[in-house]
N, CA, C and O atoms as CSV, one atom per row, in Angstrom:
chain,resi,resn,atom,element,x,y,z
A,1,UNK,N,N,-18.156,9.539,-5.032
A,1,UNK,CA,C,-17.484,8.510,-4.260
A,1,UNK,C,C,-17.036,9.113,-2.929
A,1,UNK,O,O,-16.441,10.176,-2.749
A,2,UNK,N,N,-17.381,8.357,-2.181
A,2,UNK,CA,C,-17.068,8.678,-0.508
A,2,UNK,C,C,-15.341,8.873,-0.638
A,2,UNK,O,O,-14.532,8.563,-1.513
A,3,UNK,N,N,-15.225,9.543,0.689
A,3,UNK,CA,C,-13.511,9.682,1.489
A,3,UNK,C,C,-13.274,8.019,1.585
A,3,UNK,O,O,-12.458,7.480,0.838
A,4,UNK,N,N,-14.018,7.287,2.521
A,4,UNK,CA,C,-13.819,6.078,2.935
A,4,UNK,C,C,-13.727,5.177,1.415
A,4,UNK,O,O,-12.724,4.609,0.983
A,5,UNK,N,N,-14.589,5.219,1.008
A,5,UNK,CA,C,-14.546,4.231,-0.409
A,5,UNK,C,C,-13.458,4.634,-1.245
A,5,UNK,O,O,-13.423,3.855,-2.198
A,6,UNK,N,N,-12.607,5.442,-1.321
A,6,UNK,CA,C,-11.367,5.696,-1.903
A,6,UNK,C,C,-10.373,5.356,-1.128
A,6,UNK,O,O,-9.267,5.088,-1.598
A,7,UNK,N,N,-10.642,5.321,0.188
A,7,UNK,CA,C,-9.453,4.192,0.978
A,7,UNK,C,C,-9.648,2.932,0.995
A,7,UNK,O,O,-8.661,2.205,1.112
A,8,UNK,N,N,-10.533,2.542,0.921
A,8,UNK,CA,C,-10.546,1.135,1.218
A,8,UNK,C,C,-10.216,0.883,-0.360
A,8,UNK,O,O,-9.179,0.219,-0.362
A,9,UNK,N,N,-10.612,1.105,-1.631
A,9,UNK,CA,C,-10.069,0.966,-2.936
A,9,UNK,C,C,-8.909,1.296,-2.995
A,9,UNK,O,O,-8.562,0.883,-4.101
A,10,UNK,N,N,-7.916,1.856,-2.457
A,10,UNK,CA,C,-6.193,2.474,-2.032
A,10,UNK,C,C,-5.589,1.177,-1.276
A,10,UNK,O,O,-4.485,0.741,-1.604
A,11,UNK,N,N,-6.253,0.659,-0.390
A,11,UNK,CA,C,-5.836,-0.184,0.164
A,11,UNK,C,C,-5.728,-1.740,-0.334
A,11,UNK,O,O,-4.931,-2.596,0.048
A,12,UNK,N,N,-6.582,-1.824,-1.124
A,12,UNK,CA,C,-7.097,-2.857,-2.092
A,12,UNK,C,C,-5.937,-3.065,-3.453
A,12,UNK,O,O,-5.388,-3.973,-4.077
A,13,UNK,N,N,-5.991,-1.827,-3.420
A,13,UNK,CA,C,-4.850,-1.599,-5.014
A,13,UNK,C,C,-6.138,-1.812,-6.387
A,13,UNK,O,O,-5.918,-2.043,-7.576
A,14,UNK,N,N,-7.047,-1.692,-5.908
A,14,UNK,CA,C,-8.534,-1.770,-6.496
A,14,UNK,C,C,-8.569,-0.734,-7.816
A,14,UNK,O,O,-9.693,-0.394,-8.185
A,15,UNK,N,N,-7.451,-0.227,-8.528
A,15,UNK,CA,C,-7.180,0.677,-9.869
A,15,UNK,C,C,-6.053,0.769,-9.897
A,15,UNK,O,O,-5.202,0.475,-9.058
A,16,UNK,N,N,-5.945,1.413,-11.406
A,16,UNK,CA,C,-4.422,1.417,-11.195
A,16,UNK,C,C,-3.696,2.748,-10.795
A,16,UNK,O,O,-4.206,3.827,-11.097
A,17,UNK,N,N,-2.692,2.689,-10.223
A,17,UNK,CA,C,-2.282,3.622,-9.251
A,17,UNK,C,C,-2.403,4.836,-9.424
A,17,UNK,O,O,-2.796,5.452,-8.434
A,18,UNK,N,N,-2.040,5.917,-11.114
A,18,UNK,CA,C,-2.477,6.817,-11.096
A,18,UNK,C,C,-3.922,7.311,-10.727
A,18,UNK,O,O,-4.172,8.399,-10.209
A,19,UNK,N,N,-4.837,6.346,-11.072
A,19,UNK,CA,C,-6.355,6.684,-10.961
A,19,UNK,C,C,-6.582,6.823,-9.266
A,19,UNK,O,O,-7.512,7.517,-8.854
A,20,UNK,N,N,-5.844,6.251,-8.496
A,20,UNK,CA,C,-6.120,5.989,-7.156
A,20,UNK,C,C,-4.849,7.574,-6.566
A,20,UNK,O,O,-5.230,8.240,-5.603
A,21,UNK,N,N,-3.919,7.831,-7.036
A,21,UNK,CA,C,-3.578,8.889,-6.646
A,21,UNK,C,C,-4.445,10.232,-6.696
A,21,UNK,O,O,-4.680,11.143,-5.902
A,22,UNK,N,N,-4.794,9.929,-7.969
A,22,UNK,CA,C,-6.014,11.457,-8.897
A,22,UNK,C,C,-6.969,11.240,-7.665
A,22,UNK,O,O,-7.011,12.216,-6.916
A,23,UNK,N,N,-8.011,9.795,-7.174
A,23,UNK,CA,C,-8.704,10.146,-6.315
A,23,UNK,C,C,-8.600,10.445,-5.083
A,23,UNK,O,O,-9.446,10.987,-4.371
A,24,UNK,N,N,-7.258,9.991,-4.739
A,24,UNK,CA,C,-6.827,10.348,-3.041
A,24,UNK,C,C,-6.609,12.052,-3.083
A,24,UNK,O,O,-6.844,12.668,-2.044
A,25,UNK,N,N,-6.211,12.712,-4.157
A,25,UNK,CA,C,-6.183,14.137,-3.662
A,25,UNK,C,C,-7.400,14.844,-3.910
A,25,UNK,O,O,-7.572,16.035,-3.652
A,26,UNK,N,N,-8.464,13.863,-4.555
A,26,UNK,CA,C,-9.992,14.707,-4.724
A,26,UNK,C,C,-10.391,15.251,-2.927
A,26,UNK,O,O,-11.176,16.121,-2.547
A,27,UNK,N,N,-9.625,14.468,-2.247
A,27,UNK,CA,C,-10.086,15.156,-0.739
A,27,UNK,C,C,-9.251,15.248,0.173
A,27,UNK,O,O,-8.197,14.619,0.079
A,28,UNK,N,N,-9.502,16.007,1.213
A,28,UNK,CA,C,-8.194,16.642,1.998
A,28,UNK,C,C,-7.414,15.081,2.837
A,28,UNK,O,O,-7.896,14.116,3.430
A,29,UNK,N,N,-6.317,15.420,2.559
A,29,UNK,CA,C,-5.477,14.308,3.518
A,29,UNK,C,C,-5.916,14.028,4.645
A,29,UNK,O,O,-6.176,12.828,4.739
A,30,UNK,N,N,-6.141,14.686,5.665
A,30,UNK,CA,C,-7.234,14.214,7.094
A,30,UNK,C,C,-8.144,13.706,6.616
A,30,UNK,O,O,-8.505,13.776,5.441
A,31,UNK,N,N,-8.868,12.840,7.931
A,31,UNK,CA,C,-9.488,12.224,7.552
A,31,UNK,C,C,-10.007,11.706,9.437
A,31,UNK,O,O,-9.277,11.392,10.377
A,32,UNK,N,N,-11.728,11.829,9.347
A,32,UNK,CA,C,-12.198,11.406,10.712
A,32,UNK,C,C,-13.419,10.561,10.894
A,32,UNK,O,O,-14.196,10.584,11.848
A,33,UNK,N,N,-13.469,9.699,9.667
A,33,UNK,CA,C,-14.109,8.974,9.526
A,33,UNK,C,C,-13.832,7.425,10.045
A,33,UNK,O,O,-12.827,7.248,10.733
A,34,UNK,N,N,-14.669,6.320,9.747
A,34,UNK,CA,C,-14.273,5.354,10.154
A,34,UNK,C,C,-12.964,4.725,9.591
A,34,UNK,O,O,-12.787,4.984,8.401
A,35,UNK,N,N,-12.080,4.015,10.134
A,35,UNK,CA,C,-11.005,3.949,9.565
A,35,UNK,C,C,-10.871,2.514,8.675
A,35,UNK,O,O,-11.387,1.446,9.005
A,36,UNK,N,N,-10.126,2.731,7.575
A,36,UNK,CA,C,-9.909,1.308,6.862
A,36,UNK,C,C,-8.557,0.876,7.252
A,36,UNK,O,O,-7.569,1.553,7.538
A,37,UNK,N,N,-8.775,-0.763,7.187
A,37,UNK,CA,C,-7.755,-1.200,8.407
A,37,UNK,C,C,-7.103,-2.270,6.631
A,37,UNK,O,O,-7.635,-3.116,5.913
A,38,UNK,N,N,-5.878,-1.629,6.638
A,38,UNK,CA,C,-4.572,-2.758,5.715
A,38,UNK,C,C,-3.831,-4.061,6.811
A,38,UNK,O,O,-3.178,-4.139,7.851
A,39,UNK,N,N,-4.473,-4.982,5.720
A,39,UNK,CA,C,-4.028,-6.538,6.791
A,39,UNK,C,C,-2.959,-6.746,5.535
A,39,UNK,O,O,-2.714,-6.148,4.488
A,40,UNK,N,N,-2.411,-8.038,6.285
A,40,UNK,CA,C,-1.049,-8.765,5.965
A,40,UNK,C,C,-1.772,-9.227,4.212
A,40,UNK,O,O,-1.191,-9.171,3.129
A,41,UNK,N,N,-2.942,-9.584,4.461
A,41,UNK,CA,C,-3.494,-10.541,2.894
A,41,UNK,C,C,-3.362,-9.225,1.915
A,41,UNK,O,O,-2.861,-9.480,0.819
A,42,UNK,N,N,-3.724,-7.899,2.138
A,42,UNK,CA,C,-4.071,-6.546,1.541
A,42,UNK,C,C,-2.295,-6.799,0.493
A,42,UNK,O,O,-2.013,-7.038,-0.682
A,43,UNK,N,N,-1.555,-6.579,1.714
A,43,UNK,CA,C,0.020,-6.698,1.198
A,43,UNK,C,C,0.876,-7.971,0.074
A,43,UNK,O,O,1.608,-8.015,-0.914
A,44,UNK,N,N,0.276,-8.738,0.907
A,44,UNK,CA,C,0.334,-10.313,0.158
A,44,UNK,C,C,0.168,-10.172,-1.174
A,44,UNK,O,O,1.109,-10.227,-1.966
A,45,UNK,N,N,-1.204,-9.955,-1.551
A,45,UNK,CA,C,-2.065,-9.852,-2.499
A,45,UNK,C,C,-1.032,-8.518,-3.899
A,45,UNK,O,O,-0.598,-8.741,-5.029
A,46,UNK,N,N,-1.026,-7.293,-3.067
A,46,UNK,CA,C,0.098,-6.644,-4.105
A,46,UNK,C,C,1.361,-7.106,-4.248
A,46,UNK,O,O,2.039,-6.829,-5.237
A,47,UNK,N,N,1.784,-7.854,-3.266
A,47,UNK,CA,C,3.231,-8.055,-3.710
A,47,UNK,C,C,3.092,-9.230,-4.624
A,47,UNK,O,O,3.471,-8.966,-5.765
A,48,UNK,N,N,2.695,-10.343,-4.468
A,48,UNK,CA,C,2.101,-11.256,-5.463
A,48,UNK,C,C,2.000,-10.491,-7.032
A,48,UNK,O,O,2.772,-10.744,-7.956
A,49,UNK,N,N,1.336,-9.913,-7.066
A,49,UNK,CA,C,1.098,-9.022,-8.239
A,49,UNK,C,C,2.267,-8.667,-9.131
A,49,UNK,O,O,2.310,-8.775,-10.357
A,50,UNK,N,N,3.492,-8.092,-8.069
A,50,UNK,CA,C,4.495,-7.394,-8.271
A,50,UNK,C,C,5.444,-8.567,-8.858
A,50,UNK,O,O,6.239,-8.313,-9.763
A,51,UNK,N,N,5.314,-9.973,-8.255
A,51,UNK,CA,C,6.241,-10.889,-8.443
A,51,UNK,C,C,5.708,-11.376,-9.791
A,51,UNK,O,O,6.456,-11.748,-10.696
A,52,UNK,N,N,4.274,-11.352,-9.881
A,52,UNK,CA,C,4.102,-11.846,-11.033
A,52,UNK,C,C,4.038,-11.205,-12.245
A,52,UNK,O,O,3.856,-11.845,-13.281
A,53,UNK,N,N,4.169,-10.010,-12.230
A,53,UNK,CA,C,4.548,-9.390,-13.429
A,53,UNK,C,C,3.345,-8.125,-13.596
A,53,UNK,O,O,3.543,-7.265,-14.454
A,54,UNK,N,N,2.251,-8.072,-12.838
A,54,UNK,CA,C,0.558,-7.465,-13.414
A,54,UNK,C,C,1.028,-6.432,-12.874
A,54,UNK,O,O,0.474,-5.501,-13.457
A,55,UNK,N,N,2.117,-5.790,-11.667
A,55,UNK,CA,C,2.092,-4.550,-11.607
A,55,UNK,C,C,3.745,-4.141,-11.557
A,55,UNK,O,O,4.585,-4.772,-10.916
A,56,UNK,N,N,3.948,-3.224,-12.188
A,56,UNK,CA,C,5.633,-3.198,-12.013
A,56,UNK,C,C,5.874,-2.263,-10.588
A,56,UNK,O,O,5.054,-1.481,-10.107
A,57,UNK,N,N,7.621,-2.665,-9.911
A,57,UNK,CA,C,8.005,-2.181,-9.165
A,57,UNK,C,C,7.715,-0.607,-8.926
A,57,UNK,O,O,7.726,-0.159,-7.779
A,58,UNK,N,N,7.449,0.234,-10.071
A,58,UNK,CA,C,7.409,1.644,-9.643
A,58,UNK,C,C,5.898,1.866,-9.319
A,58,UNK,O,O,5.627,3.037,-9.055
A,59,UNK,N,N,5.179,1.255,-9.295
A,59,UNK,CA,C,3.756,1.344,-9.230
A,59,UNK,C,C,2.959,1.137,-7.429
A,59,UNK,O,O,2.039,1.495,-6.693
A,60,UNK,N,N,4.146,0.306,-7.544
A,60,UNK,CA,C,3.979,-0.632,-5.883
A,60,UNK,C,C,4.826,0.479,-4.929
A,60,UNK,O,O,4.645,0.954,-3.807
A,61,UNK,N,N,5.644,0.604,-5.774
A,61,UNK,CA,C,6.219,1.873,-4.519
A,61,UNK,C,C,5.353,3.044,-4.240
A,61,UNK,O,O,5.056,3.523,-3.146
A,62,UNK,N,N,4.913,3.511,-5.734
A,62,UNK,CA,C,3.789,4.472,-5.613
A,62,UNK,C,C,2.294,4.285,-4.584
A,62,UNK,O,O,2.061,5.143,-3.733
A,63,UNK,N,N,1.667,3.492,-4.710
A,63,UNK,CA,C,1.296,2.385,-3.751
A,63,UNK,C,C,1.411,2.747,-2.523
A,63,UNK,O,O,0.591,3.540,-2.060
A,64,UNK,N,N,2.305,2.313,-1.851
A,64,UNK,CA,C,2.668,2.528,-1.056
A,64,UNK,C,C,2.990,3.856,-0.208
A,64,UNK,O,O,2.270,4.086,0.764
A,65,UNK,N,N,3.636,4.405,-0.403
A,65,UNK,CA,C,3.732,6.312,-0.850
A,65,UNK,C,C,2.346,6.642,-0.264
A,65,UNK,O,O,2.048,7.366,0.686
A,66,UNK,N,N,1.592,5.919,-1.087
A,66,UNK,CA,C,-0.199,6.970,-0.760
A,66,UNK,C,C,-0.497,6.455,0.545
A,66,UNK,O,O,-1.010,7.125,1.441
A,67,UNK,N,N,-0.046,4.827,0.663
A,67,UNK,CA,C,-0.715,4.371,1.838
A,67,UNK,C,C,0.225,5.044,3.540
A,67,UNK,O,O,-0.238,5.675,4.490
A,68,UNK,N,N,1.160,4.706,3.360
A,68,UNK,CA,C,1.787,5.000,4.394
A,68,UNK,C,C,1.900,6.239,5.072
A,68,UNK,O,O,2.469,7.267,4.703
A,69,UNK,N,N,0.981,5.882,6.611
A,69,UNK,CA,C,1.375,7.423,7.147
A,69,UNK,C,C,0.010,8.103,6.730
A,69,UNK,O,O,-0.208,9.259,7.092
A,70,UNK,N,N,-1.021,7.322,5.886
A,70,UNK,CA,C,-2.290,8.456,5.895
A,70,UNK,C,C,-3.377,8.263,6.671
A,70,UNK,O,O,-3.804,7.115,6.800
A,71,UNK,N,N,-3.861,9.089,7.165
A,71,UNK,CA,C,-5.167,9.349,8.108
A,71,UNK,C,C,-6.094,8.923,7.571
A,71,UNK,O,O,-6.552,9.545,6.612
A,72,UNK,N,N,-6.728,7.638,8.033
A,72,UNK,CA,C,-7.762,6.692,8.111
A,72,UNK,C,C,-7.761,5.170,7.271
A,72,UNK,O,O,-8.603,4.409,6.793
A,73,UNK,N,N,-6.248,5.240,7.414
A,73,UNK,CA,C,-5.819,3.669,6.935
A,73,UNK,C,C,-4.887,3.341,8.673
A,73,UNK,O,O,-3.843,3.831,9.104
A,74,UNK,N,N,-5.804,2.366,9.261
A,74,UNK,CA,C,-5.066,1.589,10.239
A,74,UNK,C,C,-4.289,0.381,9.812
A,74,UNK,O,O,-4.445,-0.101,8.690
A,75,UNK,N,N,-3.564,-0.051,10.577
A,75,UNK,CA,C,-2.911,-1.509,10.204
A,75,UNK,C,C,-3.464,-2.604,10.706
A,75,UNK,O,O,-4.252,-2.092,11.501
A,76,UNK,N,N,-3.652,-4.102,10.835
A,76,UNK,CA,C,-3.994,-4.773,11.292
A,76,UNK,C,C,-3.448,-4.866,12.142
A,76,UNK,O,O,-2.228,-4.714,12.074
A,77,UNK,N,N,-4.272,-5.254,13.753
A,77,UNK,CA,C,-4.490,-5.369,14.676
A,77,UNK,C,C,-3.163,-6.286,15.436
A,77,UNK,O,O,-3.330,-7.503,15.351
A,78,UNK,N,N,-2.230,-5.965,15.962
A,78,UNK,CA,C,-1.072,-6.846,16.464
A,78,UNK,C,C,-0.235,-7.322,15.341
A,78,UNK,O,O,0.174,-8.473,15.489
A,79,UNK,N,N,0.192,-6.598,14.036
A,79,UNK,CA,C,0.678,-6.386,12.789
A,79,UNK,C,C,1.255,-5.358,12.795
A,79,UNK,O,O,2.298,-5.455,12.149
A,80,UNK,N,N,1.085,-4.304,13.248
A,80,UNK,CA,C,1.644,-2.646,12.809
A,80,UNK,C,C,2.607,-2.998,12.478
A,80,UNK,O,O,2.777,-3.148,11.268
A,81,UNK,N,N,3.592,-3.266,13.332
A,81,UNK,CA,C,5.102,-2.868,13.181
A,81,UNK,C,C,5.864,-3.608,11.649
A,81,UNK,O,O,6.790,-3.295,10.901
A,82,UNK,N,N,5.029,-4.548,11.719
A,82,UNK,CA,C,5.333,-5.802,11.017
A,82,UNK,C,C,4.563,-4.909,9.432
A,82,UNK,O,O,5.399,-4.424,8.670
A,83,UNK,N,N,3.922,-4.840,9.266
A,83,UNK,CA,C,3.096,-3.798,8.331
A,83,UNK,C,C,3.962,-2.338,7.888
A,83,UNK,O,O,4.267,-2.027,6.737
A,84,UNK,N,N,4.230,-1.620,9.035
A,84,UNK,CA,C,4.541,-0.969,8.839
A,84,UNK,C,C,5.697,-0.853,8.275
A,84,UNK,O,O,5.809,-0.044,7.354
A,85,UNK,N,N,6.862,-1.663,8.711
A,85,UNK,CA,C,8.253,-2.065,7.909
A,85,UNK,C,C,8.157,-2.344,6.565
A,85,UNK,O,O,9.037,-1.841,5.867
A,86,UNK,N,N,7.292,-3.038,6.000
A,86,UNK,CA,C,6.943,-3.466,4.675
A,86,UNK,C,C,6.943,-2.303,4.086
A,86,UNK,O,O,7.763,-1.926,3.249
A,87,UNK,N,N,5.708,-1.495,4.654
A,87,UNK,CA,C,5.357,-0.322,3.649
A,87,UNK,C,C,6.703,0.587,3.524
A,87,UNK,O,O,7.075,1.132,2.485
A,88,UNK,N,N,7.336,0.642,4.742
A,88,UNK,CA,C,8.629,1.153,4.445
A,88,UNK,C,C,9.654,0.957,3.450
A,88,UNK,O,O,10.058,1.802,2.651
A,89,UNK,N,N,10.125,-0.517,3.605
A,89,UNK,CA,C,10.434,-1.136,2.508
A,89,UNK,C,C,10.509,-0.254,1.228
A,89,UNK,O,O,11.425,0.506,0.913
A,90,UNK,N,N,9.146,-0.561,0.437
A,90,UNK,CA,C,8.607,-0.760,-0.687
A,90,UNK,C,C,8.587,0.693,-1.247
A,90,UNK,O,O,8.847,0.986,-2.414
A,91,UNK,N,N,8.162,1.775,-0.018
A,91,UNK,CA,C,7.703,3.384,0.032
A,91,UNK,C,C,9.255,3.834,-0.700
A,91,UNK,O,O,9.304,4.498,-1.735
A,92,UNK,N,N,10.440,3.363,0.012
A,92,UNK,CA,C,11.618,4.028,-0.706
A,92,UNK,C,C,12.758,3.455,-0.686
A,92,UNK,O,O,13.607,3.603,0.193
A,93,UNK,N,N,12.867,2.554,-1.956
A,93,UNK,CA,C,13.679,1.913,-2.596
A,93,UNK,C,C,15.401,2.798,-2.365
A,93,UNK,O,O,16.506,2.290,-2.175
A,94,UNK,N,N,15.037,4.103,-2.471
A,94,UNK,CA,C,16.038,5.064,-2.590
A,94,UNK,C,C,16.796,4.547,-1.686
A,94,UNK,O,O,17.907,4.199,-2.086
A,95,UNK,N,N,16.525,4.359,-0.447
A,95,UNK,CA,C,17.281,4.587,1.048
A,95,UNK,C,C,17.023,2.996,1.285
A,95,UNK,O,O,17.667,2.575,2.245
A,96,UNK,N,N,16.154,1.928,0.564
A,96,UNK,CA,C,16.679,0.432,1.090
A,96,UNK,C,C,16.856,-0.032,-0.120
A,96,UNK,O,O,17.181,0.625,-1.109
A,97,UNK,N,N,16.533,-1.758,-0.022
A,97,UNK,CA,C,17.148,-2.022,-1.888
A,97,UNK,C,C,16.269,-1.643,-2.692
A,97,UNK,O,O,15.170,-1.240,-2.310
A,98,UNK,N,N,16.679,-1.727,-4.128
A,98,UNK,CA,C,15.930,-1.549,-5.171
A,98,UNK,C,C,14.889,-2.330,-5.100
A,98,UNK,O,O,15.159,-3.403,-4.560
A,99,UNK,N,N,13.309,-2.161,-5.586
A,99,UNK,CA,C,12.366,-3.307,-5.700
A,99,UNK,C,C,12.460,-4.038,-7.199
A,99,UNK,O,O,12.348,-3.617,-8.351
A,100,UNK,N,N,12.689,-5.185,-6.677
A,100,UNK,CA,C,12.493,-6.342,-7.876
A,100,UNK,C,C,11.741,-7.434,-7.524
A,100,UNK,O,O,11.736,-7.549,-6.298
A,101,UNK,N,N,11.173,-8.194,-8.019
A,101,UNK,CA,C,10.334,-9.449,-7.785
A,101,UNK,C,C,11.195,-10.271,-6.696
A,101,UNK,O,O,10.678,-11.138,-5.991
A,102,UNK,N,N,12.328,-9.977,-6.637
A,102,UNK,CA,C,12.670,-11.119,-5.600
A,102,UNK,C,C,12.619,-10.209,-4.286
A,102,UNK,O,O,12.202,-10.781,-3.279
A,103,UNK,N,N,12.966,-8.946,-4.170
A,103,UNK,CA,C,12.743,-8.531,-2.943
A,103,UNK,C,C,11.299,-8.639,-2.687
A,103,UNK,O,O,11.002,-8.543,-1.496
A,104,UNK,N,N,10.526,-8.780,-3.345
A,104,UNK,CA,C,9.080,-8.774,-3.147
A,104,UNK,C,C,9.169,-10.236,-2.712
A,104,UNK,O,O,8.486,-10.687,-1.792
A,105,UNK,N,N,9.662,-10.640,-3.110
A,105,UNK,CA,C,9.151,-12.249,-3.069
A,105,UNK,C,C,9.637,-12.408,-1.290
A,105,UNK,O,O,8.935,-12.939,-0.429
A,106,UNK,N,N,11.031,-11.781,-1.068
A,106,UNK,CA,C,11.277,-11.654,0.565
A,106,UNK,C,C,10.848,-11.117,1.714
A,106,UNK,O,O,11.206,-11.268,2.883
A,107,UNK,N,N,9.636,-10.156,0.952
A,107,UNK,CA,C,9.131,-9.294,1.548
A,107,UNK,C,C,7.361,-10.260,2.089
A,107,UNK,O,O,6.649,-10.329,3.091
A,108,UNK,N,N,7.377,-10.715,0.941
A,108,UNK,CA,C,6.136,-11.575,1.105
A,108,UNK,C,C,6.293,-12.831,1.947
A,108,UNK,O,O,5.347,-13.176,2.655
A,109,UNK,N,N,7.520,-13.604,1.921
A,109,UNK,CA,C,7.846,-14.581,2.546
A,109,UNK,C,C,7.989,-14.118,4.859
A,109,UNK,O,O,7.949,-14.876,5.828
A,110,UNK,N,N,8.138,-12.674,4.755
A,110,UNK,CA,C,8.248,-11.864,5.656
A,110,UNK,C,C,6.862,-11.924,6.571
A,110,UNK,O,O,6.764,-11.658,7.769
A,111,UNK,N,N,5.738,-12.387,5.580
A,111,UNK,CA,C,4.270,-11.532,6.184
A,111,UNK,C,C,3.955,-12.589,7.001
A,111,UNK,O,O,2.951,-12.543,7.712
């Protein structure tokens, strides 16, 4: 499996998170390939998930964690900031609120 095809499956939430961590460190964190771009639907789509029960809060943070901040995941196009806050969000519960379905649900109502 390609560098790229393990991001764009990272970005997707396309396994479940341990399997997608195990493959994100099969290769070095850089990355200078073409880039995979996380849109607002990418986010939508997991937090949905999260509200509905198919993935729990520690999973989505984990999630997140891998995505944020790595070399050759862009954000959608006139979104960053807006993207990027989310992933913040979600990345560390520690330092904002706890994740529960309803912050998800505010977070989604956000996109």
């Amino acid at each position: 499996m390609a560098h790229r095809d393990i991001l764009l499956e990272l970005v997707e939430l396309a396994r479940p998170t341990s399997e997608l961590e195990q493959l994100a460190h099969m290769y070095p964190y850089d990355y200078e390939g073409t880039p995979v771009s996380l849109t607002r639907d990418h986010l939508k789509n997991v937090l949905t998930q999260c509200i509905e029960g198919r993935i729990p809060p520690r999973d989505l943070e984990r999630w997140a964690g891998l995505i944020e901040g790595r070399p050759g995941i862009d954000y959608e196009a006139g979104h960053e900031e807006q993207l990027s806050e989310v992933l913040f969000q979600l990345s560390t519960p520690e330092i904002n609120e706890v994740l529960t379905p309803q912050k998800c649900w505010r977070l989604l109502n956000s996109l």
